[in-house]
LUMTIGU-692594 format. One record per residue (C-alpha): residue in three letters; z, y, x. Coordinates in pm, whole numbers, plus 50000, padded with zeros to 5 digits. Each point is the difference from the previous one (the first is absolute). Example, Ala and Ser with C-alpha at 12.3 -4.5 7.8 and 13.67 -1.06 7.14 Angstrom:
BEGIN
ala507804955051230
ser499345034450137
END
This chain:
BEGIN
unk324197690397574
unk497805031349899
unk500985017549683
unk498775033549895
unk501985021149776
unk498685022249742
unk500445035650175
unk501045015249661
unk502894977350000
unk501115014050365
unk499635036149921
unk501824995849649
unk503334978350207
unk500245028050266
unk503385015449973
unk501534973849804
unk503394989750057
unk499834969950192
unk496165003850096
unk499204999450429
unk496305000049991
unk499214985150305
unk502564973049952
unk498614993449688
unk496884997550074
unk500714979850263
unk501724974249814
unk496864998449798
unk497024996550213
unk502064974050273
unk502574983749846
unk500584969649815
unk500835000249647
unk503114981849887
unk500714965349824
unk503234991949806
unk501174978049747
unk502825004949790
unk501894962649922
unk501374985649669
unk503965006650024
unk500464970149698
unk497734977050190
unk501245002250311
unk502964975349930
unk497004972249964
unk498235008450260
unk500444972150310
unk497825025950252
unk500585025150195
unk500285040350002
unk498745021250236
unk501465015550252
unk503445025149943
unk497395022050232
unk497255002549737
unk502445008149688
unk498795031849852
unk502745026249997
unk500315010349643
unk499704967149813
unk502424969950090
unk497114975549936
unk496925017350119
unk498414990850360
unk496975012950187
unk497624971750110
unk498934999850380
unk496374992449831
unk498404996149662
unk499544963549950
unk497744988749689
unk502255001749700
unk497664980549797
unk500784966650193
unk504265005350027
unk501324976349767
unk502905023249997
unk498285025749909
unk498794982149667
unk503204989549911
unk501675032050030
unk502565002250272
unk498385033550077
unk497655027649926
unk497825021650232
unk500705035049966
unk500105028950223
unk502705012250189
unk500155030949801
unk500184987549666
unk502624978550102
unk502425032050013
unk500404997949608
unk502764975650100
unk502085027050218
unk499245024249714
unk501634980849730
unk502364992250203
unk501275037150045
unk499795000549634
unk499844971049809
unk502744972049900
unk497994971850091
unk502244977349731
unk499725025349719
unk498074987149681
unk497195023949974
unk496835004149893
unk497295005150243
unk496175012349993
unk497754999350259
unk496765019649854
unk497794992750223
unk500824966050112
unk496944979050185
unk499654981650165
unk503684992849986
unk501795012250348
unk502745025849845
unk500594976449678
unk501124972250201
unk502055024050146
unk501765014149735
unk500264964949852
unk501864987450322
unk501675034650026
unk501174997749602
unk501184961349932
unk501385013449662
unk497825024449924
unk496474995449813
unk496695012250166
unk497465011349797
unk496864995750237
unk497155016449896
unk496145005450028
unk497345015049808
unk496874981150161
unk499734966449851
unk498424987050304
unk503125006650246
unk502794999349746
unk498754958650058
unk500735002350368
unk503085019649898
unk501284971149751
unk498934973050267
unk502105017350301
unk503215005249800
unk499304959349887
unk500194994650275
unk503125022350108
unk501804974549759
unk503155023149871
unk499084999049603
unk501275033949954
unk496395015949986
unk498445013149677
unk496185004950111
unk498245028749757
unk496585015150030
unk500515033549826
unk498565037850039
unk502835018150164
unk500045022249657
unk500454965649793
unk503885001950188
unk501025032749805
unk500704974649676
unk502944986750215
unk501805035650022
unk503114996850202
unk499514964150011
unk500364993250428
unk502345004650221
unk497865002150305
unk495595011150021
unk498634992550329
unk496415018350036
unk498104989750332
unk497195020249882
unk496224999250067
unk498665020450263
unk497765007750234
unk501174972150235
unk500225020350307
unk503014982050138
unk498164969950006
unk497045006650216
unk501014984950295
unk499274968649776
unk497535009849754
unk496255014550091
unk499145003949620
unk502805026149984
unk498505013050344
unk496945005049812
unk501035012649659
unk502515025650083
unk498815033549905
unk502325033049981
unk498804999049616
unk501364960349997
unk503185018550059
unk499985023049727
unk498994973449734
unk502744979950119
unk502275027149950
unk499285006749679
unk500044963949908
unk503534998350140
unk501275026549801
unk498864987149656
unk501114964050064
unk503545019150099
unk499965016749675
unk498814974449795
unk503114973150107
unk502845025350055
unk500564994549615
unk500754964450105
unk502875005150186
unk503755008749880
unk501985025150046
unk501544992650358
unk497384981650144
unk498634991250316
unk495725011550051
unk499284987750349
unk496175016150096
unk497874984350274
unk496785004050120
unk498034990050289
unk498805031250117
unk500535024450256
unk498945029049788
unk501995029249904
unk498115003949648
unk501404961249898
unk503354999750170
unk501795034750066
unk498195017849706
unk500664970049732
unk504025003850109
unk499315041149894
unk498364987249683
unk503104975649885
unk502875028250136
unk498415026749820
unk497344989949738
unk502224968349912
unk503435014550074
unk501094967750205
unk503425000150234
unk498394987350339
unk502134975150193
unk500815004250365
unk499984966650252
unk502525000150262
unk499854982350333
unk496164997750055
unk498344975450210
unk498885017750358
unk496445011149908
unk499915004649684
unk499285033949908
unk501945022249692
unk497805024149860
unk500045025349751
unk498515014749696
unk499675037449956
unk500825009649711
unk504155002649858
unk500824973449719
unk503334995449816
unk502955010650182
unk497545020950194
unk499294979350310
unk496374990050087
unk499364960249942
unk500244981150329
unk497664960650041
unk499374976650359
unk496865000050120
unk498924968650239
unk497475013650312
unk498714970650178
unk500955018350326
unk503865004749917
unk500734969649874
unk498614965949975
unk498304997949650
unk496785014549892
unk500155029149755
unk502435003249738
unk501685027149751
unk502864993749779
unk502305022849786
unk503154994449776
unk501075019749723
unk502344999549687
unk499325008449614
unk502945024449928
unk498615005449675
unk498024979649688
unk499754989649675
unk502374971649855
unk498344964650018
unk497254990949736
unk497934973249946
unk499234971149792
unk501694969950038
unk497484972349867
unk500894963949815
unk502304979750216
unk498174970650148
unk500904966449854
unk501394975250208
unk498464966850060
unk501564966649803
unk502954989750196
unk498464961450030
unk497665016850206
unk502505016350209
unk501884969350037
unk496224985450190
unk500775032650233
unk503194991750133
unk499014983750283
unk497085019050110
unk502625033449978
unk502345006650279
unk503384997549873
unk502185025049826
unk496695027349949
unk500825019749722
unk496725003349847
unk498325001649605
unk497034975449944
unk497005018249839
unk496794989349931
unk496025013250060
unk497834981449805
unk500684964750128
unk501605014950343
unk503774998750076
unk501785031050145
unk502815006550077
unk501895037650125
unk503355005950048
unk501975004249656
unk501525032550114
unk496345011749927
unk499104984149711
unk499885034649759
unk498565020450271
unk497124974550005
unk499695011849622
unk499515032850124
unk497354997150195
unk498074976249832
unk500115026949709
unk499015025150246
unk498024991250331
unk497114973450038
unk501844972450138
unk498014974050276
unk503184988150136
unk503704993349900
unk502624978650172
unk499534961850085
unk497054980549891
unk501864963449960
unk497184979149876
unk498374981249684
unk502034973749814
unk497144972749950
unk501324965149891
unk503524993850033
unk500535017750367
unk498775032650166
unk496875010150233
unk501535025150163
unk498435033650093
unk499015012850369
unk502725030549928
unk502534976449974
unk499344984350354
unk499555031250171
unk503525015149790
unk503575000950141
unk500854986349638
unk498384961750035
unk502594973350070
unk501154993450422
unk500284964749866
unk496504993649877
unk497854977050252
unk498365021150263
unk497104985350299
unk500295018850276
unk496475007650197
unk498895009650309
unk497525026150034
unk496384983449978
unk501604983749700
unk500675035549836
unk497135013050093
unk498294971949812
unk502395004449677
unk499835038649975
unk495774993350022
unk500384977749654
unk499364973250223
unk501744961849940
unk502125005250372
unk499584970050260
unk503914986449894
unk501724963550075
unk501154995149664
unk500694959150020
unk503114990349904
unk500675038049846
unk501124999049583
unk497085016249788
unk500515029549845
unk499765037850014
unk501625010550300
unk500635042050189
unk497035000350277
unk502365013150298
unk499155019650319
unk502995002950221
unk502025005549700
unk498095019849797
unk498674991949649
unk496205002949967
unk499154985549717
unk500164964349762
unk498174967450095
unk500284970849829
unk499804962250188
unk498514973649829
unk498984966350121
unk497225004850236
unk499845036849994
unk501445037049971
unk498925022549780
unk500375037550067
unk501495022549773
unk499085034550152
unk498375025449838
unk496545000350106
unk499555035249928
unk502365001250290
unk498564977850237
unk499235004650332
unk496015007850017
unk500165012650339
unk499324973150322
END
């Protein structure tokens, strides 16, 4: 492998906590990067395969795993359906930092800022099974891929928004928890990633910065009194990690929190400048040479201080007619306390705990995304939705047809899959890959037609 980092980036690391040039260096230019996937926790009960091995588990997440190789994502079944998501082993520490910190069955209210393509919003959504995430992302183009991957995660507790971070300070006080894995320069990644290679600049740096700082200030307002602000980036530079922590002890008068018990490798380092309480703000940096993840910062701090909560709460969305939601019962899985809305001729549903904060943001945000699309009502039954099959909410007792592999592959390219369907009933039935739900087909005499979302399809050979 030849890699040649920029030499600004060098001379600006030397004497950082944590840094060992040639090491680091040396984990650029000859070794591999690493592969890991982070699996489903609610999917896992359906899932007839196997894990990998105890060996591979990543340390700081109970369901995270390095991969001995990168195998082609785009043709795992698996992948499609959800049981996992590929995300580096850095990112994955979110987990161990709510963990220190966070309740994980508290009923709070979550925003991820900056949210695609999706990795730390499935997390928190896995994380938070009674919160609500608010996932969000100002570029139309990836908040898409952002709405497709947490589809596809299947817990109906994401809200997906594409909002200006400034657009949050109408919700003042309104979340519990603001997660901000902040653009940057990328220079943690460029073991993986040549365009960062090639666009890092020194100046790139600065802008960043800068850039970091006014998203920071423009969402603070966001968050209550009491709340958790987790900050990540991933770079290795001082002016985006170290100096943001000065900006939020000093500039934003936030209590930094301290982890205990630290994975081996993982280095603490600190800020210089004294915020409340007068300590200097300590994060975790990830060097590729200490420990087995390429580069990653992340912070934790609490709002000691803040307005009281104000916002606008919006109309409260009217239910659907409940002779519809009698034609739902047996698409639902049982017992799912949930409220019936409707989207033009679209069914939704989210759970009813979070019925008037849907009026809230609806009122306030720009909304692609909320809950559990169910399906259309056309006749006197239901087509159901794609959402539905890939949701933990669609009925363990509706028909499923389990396929193999070329069989998938065939159904996830919009493709009618090679199936032995004599003797089988018509009707819709779950297309099934060792367990898992990818999607509606429906069996008719003679043929199958596929349900899946050809904007989804496989395009790829």
């Amino acid at each position: 492998m030849s890699l040649s980092i920029p030499d600004g980036l060098i001379e600006s690391l030397e004497g950082s906590e944590g840094f060992h040039k040639e090491a680091f260096i040396d984990a650029h230019e000859n070794q591999i990067p690493n592969t890991s996937i982070r699996y489903n926790p609610l999917k896992l009960g359906s899932y007839k395969g196997s894990l990998p091995a105890a060996a591979q588990r990543i340390p700081w997440n109970p369901y995270g795993y390095y991969l001995e190789k990168r195998p082609s994502f785009t043709h795992d079944p698996l992948f499609h359906g959800g049981l996992y998501y590929v995300q580096e082993p850095g990112s994955q520490f979110l987990w161990e930092a709510l963990r220190q910190t966070a309740d994980p069955g508290q009923r709070v209210k979550v925003l991820d800022l900056c949210a695609a393509p999706g990795g730390k919003s499935t997390l928190l959504a896995s994380y938070f099974k009674n919160g609500l995430i608010v996932s969000n992302e100002i570029m139309k183009n990836r908040a898409a891929v952002l709405t497709e991957n947490v589809t596809k995660w299947g817990t109906g507790n994401v809200v997906v928004s594409c909002n200006d971070p400034s657009h949050f300070q109408r919700l003042q006080g309104y979340f519990d928890v603001i997660v901000v894995d902040a653009p940057c320069s990328g220079s943690g990644l460029l073991r993986k990633d040549q365009v960062a290679v090639e666009q890092w600049t020194e100046q790139l740096v600065e802008l960043c910065s800068k850039r970091q700082q006014q998203i920071l200030s423009d969402v603070l307002p966001a968050l209550k009194q009491g709340g958790l602000l987790i900050y990540s980036t991933c770079s290795y530079s001082r002016q985006e990690d170290e100096d943001i922590m000065d900006f939020l002890s000093t500039s934003m008068q936030l209590e930094n929190i301290i982890l205990k018990d630290l994975p081996k490798g993982i280095a603490a380092v600190s800020g210089k400048l004294k915020g409340p309480g007068g300590k200097t703000p300590v994060g975790y940096k990830f060097f590729p040479d200490q420990v087995r993840s390429e580069g990653f910062f992340i912070s934790l701090f609490k709002k000691t201080t803040g307005e009281l909560p104000s916002y606008g709460y919006g109309e409260t969305v009217p239910a659907i007619a409940a002779k519809e939601q009698a034609l739902l019962k047996e698409w639902m899985k049982p017992h799912l306390d949930v409220y019936y809305f409707k989207q033009a001729a679209d069914i939704l549903a989210i759970e009813n705990k979070w019925m008037a904060d849907l009026g809230v943001l609806q009122k306030n945000l720009f909304l692609k995304k909320a809950g559990v699309a169910i399906g259309q009502i056309k006749g006197k039954g239901l087509v159901p939705a794609h959402d539905l099959a890939v949701s933990l909410w669609v009925n363990p007792a509706i028909a499923g047809f389990e396929m193999d592999r070329a069989q998938s592959l065939q159904y996830l390219k919009s493709q009618p899959p090679d199936l032995e369907t004599e003797g089988v009933l018509t009707g819709w039935y779950l297309a099934l890959y060792e367990g898992i739900g990818l999607g509606w087909m429906k069996i008719l005499p003679g043929r199958v037609n596929n349900y899946y979302p050809r904007n989804w399809r496989i395009l790829k050979d």
